[in-house]
C-alpha positions in Angstrom: 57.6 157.5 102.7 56.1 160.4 104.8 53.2 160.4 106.8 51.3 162.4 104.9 51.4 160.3 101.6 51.2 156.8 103.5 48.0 158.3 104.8 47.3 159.7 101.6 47.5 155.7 100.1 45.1 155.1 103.0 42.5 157.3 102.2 42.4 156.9 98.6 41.3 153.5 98.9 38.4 153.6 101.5 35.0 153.3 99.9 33.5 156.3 101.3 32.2 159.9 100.6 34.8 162.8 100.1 33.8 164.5 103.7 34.0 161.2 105.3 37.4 160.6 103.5 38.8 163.7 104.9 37.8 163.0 108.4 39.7 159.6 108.3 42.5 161.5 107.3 42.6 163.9 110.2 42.0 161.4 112.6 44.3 159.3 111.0 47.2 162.2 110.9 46.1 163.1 115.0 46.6 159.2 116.0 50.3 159.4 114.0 51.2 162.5 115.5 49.8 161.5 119.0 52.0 158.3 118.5 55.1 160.4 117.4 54.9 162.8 120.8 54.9 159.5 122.8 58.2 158.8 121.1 57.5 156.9 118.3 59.2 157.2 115.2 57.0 158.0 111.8 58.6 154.3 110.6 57.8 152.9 113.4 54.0 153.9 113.5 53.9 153.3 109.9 55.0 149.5 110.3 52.8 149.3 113.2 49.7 150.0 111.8 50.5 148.1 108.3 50.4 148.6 104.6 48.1 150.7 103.1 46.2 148.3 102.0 45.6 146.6 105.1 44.6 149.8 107.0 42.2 150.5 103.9 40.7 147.4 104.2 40.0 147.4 108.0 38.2 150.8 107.4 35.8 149.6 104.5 34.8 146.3 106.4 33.4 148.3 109.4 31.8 151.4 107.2 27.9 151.6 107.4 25.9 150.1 104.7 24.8 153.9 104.2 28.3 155.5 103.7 28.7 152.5 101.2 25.5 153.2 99.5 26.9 156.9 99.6 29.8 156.2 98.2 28.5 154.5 95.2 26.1 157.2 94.1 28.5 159.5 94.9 31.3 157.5 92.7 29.0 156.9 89.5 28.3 161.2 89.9 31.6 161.6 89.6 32.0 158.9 87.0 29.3 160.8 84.9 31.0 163.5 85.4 34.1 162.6 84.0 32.6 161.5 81.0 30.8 164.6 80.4 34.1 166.5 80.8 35.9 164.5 78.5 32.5 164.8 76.2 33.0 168.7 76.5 36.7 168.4 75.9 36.3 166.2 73.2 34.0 167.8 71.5 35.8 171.4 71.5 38.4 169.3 70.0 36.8 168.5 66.9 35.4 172.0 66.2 38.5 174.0 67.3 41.5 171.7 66.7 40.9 170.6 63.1 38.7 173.6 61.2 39.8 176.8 63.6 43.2 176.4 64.7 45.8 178.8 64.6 49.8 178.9 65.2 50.6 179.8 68.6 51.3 183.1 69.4 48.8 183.8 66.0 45.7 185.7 68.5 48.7 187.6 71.1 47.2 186.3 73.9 49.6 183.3 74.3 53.3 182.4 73.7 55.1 179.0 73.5 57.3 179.6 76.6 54.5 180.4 78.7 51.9 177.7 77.8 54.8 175.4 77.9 55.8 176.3 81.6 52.0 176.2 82.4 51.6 172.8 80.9 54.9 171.7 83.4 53.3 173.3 86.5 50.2 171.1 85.9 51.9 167.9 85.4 54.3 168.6 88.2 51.4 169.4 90.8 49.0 166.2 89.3 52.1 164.1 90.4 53.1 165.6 93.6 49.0 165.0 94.0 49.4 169.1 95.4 45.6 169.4 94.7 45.8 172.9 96.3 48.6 174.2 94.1 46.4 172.7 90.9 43.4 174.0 92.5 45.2 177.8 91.9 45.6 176.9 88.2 42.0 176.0 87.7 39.2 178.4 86.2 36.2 179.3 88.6 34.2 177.5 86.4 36.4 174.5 86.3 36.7 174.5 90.5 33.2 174.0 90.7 33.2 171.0 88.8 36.6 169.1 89.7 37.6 168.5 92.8 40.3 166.8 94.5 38.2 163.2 94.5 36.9 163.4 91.4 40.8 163.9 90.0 41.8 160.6 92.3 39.0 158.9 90.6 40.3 159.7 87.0 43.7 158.5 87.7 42.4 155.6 89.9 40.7 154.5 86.2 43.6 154.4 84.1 45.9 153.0 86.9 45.8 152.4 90.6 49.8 152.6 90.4 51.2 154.8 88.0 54.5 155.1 89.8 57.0 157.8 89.5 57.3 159.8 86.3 60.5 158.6 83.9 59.9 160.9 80.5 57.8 163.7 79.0 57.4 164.0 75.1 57.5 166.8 73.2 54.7 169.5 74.1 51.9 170.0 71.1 50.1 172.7 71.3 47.1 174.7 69.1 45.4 178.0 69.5 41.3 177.9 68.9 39.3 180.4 68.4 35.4 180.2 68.3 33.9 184.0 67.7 35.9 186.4 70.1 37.0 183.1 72.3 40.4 181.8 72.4 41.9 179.1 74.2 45.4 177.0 73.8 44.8 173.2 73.7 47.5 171.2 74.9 48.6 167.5 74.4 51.7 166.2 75.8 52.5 162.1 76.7 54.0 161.1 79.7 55.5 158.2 80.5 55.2 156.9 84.3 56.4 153.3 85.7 53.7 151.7 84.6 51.8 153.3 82.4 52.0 155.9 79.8 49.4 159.0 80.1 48.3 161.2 77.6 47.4 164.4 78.8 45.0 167.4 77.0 44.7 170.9 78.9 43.0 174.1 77.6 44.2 177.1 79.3 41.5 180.1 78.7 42.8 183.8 77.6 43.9 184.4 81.5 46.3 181.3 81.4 43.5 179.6 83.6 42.8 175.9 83.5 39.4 175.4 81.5 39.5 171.7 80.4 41.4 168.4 81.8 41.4 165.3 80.3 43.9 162.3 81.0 43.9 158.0 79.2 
């Protein structure tokens, strides 16, 4: 495991705002390297400080009762959010998917090669957790509303341990149109160590990333 995704694990699991997370990690990443320049190995450290969990743990019992308060208001937001999100998505769903769609390729703004090797990218950066390559795929509109914890948070609900990917099904995909609008909605199931996700993307006219939705 690297350092960078044993701290990762470590983050993910302390109970505390997204600015405070990401200061935990720096500091966490400084103490590492600090460790490493002393002649450490990255093993070494690692073992030294203990399993994810552990560390995790150690944090959360000494946070402030107000970054824990924060951290709840800020985690039912985000919560809200998601639903609202899959609301959206779910709704465009019914009015495009079963009265307006179309053949792909039908509107000449998309082709099956492309959407399909859009639809990889995506999958491929959600499990490499590259939130800054993803980030490139989204819309503006879509930036401002999902960020990186808010995307931990949705795959923390269906599984805190998804493990690594072992198949993809086949790639289903629509074209919807709603007056001069068109977007390609995507479903595609894959199947992970221990659990099976089912994920639905809508890519805008522009191959952006307008809609995300993962059970």
């Amino acid at each position: 495991m690297t350092v960078e995704k044993y701290v990762k694990q470590i983050t993910r699991k302390i109970q505390c705002t997204g600015k405070r997370r990401m200061e935990i990690q720096k500091q966490l990443l400084s103490d590492i390297e600090s460790a490493i320049e002393n002649g450490e190995t990255p093993e070494n450290v690692m073992e030294r400080m203990g399993t994810a969990e552990n560390v995790a743990e150690e944090f959360n019992q000494n946070l402030s009762y107000e970054e824990k308060t924060s951290y709840k208001k800020a985690r039912r937001r985000k919560i809200w959010m998601i639903v609202v999100l899959a609301a959206v998505l779910l709704g465009l769903l019914i009015y495009w998917f079963v009265p307006k769609a179309a053949q792909m390729g039908e509107s000449g703004f998309f082709n099956e090669q492309e959407v399909s090797e859009m639809t990889n990218k995506v999958i491929d950066a959600l499990d490499d957790e590259n939130y800054e390559e993803l980030n490139e795929y989204f819309s503006e509109g879509l930036k401002e509303v999902l960020d990186v914890a808010a995307l931990e948070e949705a795959r923390a609900s269906i599984s805190k341990n998804w493990g690594s990917r072992i198949s993809m099904g086949s790639i289903y995909m629509q074209e919807m149109r709603r007056s001069r609008i068109y977007m390609a909605i995507v479903q595609v199931s894959v199947a992970y160590e221990n659990v099976t996700v089912i994920y639905t993307f809508s890519f805008n006219e522009d191959m952006e990333l307008v809609g995300l939705y993962m059970k």
